[in-house]
PLY file of the C-alpha trace (Angstrom):
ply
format ascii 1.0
element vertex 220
property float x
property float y
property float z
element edge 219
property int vertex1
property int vertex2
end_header
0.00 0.00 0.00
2.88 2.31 1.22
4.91 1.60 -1.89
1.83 2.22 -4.58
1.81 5.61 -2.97
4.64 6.37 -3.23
4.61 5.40 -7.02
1.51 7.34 -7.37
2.47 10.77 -5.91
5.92 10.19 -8.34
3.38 10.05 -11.28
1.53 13.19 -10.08
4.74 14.80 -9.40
5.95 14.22 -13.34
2.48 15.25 -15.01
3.05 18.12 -12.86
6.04 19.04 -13.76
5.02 18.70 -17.63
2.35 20.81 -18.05
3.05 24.34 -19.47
3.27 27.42 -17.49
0.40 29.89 -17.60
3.17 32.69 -19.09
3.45 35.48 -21.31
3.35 33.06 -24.53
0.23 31.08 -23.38
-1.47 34.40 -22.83
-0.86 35.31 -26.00
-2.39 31.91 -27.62
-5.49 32.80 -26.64
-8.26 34.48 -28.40
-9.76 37.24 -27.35
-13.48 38.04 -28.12
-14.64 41.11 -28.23
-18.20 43.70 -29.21
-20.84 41.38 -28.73
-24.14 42.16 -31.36
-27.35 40.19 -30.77
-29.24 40.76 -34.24
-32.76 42.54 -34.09
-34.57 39.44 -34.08
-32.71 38.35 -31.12
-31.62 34.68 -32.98
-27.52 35.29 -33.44
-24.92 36.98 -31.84
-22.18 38.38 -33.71
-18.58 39.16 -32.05
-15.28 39.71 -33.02
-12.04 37.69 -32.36
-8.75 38.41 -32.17
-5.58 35.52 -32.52
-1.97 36.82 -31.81
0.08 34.99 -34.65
3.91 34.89 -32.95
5.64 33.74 -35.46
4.59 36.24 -38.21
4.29 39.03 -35.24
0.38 39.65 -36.41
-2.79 39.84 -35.13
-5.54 39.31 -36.79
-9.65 39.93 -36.26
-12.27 38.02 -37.74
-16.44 37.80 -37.54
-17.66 35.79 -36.20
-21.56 34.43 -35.05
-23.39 32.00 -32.50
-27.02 31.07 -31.97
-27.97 33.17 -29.39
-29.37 30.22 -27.19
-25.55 28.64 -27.16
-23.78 26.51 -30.20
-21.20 26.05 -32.12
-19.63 29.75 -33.07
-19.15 30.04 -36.91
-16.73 31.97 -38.69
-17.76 34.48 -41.53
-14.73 36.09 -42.57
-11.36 34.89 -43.38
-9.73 37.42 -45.71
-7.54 40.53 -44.67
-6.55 40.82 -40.79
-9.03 42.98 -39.74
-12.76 42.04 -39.57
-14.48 44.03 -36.72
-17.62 46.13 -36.01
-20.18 44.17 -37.05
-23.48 45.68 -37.02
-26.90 44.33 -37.92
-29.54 45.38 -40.39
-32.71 46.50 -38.91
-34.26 42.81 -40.51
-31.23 41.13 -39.30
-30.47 40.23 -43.24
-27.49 41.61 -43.30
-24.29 42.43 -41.34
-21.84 45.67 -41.77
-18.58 45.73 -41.00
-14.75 47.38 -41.15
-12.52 45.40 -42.84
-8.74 45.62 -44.36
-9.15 43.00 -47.02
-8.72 45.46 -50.05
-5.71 46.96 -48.39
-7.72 49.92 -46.26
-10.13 50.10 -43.38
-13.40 50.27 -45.36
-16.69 49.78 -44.90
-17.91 46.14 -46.29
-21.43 44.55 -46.29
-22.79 40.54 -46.43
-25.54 38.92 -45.86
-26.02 37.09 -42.25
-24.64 34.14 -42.72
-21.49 35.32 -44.63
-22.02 35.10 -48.36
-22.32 38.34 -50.71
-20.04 40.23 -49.18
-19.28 43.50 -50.76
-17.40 46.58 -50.05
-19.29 49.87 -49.84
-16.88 52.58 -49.27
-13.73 53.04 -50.60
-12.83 56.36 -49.58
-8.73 57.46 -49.20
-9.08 58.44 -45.55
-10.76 54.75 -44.62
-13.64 53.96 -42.25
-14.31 53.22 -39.13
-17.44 53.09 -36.40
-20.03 51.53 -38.64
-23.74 51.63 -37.71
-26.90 51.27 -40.13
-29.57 53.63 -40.32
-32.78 53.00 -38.72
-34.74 52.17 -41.70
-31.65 50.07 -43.22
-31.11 52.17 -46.50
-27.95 54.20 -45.05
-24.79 53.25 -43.33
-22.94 55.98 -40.84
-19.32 55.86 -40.53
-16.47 57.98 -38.51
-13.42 58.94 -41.19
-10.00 61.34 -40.17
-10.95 63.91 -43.39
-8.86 67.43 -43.76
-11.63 69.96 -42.85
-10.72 72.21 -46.02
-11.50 69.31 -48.27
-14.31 69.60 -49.90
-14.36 65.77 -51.71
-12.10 62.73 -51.39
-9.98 63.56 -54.53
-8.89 66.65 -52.37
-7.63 64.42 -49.19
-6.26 62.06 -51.40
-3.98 64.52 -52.53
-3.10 66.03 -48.90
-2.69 62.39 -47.77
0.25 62.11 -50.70
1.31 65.66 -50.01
2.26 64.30 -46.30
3.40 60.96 -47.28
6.07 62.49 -49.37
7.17 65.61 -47.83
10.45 65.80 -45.71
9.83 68.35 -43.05
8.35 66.40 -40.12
7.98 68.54 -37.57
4.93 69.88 -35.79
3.24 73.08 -34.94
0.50 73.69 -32.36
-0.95 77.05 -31.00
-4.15 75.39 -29.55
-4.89 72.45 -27.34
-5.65 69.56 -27.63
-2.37 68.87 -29.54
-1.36 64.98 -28.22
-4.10 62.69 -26.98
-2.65 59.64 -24.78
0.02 58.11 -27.99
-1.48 59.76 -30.51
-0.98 63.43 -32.14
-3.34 65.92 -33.39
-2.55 65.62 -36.71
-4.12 68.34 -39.66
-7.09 65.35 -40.16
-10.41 65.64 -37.97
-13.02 62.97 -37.15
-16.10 63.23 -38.93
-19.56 61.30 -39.48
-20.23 60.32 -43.02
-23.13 58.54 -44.51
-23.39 56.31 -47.45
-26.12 54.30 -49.35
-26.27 50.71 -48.45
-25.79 50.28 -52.12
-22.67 51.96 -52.37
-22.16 55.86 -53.96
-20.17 59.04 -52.51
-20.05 59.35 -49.30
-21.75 62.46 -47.62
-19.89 64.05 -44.60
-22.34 65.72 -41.98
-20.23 67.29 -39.63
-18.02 69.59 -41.63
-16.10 71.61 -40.05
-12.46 72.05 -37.90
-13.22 69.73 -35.37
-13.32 66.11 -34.15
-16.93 64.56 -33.67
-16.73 63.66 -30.79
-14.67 66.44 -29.53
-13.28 64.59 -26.65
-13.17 60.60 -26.32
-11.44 58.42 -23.43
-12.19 55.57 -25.66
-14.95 52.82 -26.51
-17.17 51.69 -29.51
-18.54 54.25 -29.84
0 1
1 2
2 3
3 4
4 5
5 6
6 7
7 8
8 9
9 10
10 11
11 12
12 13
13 14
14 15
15 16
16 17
17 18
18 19
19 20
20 21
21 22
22 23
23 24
24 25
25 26
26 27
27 28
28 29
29 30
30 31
31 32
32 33
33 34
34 35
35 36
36 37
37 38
38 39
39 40
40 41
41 42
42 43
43 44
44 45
45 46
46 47
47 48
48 49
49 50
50 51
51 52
52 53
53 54
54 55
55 56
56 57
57 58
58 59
59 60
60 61
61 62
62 63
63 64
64 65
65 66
66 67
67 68
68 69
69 70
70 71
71 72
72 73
73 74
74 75
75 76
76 77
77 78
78 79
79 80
80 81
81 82
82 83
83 84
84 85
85 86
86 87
87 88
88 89
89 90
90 91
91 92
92 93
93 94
94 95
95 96
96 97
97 98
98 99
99 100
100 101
101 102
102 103
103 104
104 105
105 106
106 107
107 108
108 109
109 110
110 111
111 112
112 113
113 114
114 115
115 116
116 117
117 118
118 119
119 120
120 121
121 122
122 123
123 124
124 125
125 126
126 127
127 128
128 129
129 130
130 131
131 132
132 133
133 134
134 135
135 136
136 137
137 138
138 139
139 140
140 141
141 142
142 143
143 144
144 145
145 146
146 147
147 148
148 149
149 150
150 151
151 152
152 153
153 154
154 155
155 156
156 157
157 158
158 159
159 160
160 161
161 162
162 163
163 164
164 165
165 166
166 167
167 168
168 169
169 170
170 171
171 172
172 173
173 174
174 175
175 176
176 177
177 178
178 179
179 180
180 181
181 182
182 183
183 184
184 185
185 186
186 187
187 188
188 189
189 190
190 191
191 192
192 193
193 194
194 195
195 196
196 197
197 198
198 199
199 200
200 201
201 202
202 203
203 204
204 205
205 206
206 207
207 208
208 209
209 210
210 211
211 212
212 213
213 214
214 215
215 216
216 217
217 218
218 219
């Protein structure tokens, strides 16, 4: 009896000893979900999630969706490495989203269970903060335009402009000139709309500022 304890706490001991510690590396295998969206008719949930790829030093999002009473979650996207914001259709038909696939942030479009998918926007500033309007026909997006631009042609050439010139340095006479890691930069934060179908982009906050003025962070 004394001796098959002995064996046995030497077995526990080993399998002990073998299993992985809970350190930087494992934290990083895991996947991290993230912005929850149950659709109108309260049937799916749609969520992002996010895998750290070590090896290529990448991370990558992608859609995904789950019955809403529990299941097995099914992927929708799979191209680019950023798939987030999904948003719902008023008839839960369809799902908008941001995605990198063509090279830029821009909005995208599919149909619910992943099929169709289209891209709506594909403006030189890129999109972000996706919502539909309430009676489906519209999609509202955030975009970092230059204020004195009146279309996209015109930031598309500012963007080049400050791509290619040399001089680097900054000039502020105003606050807010440094937010957390980021700089004020010439751009500003506005709210654009856009036909579900596609078409130019309408901005409806002109003007020199950021809308909001002031965020700590969030959605939205």
């Amino acid at each position: 009896m004394f001796r098959a304890l002995i064996i046995l706490s030497a077995t526990l001991l080993v399998a002990q000893a073998q299993k992985m510690p809970f350190d930087a590396n494992a934290l990083l295998k895991l996947a991290r979900i993230s912005d929850p969206q149950i659709s109108p008719d309260g049937q799916t949930v749609a969520f992002s999630v996010q895998r750290v790829d070590l090896e290529k030093n990448t991370r990558v999002t992608q859609i995904y969706v789950v019955p809403a009473e529990g299941g097995t979650p099914r992927q929708l996207t799979t191209e680019g490495t950023l798939n987030e914001r999904a948003r719902w259709s008023p008839d839960a038909k369809k799902i908008a989203w941001i995605s990198n696939r063509g090279g830029t942030s821009q909005v995208w479009l599919m149909d619910a269970d992943g099929t169709h998918a289209r891209r709506v926007t594909g403006i030189s500033t890129e999109a972000g903060g996706v919502v539909f309007s309430p009676n489906g026909k519209q999609l509202f997006f955030t975009s970092e335009v230059y204020p004195d631009c009146p279309d996209d042609a015109c930031n598309k050439q500012k963007l080049a402009a400050s791509d290619d010139s040399k001089v680097k340095a900054r000039e502020y006479t105003s606050l807010l000139y440094r937010h957390w890691t980021k700089w004020q930069s010439a751009r500003r934060k506005h709210i654009l709309v856009v036909d579900v179908e596609g078409g130019v982009p309408k901005d409806l906050t002109p003007g020199g500022y950021d809308v909001p003025p002031f965020s700590l962070g969030g959605p939205d």
